[in-house]
N, C-alpha and C positions, 0 to 999 in steps of 0.2 A: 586882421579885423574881419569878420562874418559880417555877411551885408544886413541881416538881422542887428547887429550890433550897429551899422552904421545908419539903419531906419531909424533906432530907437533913439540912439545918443546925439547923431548931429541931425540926419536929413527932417523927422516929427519935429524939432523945437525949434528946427532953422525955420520951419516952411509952415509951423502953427499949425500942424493936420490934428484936426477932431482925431479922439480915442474912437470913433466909427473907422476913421479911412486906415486907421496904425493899422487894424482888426484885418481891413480890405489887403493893403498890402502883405502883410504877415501871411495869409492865403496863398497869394504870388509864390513866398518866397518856402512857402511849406512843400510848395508843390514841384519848386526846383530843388530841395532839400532830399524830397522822394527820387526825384530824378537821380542826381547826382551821387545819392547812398549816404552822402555828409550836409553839413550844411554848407552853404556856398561863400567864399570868400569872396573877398576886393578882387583877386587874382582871375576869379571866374569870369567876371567882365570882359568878355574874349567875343569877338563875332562869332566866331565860330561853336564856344560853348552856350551860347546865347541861343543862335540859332538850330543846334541840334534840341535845346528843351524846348523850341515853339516847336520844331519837329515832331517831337516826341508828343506834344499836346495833342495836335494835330491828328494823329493817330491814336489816342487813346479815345474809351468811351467812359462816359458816366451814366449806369441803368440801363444799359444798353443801346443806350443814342452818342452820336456823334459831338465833343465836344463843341460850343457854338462858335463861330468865329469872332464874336465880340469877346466873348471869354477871353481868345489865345490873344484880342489885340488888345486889349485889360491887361493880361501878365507881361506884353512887350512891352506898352507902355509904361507903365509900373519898372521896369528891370530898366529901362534906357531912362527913365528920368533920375533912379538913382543913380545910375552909371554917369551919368551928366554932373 
């Protein structure tokens, strides 16, 4: 199962998220999509693959400014409470 597939079908209907926040997280998980070259599995749930994509955030720019750190703690957030 793709963690896209596990937003959409259990974690959105379990937890009532408004079609705004599905939108916010799908963002998240576009972004570890790009990271990872696929999109990301249940399997990816790994400390370690978790923490090289806030890594990776971290170092990236958008416009040529640094991404902001509410942004990367948005995507952690977001990646551990499905992981939870």
């Amino acid at each position: 199962m793709t963690v896209r597939e596990l937003l959409v079908s259990r974690y959105a209907p379990l937890h009532q998220l408004t079609p705004r926040i599905v939108v916010i997280y799908r963002g998240t998980i576009d972004q570890w999509a790009t990271f990872l070259g696929r999109e990301p599995a249940i399997s990816d749930f790994d400390d370690l693959e978790v923490s090289r994509f806030l890594q990776h955030c971290v170092s990236r720019k958008c416009a040529g400014k640094p991404i902001s750190a509410n942004t990367i703690a948005k995507h952690k957030a977001q990646i551990c409470t499905l992981w939870n």
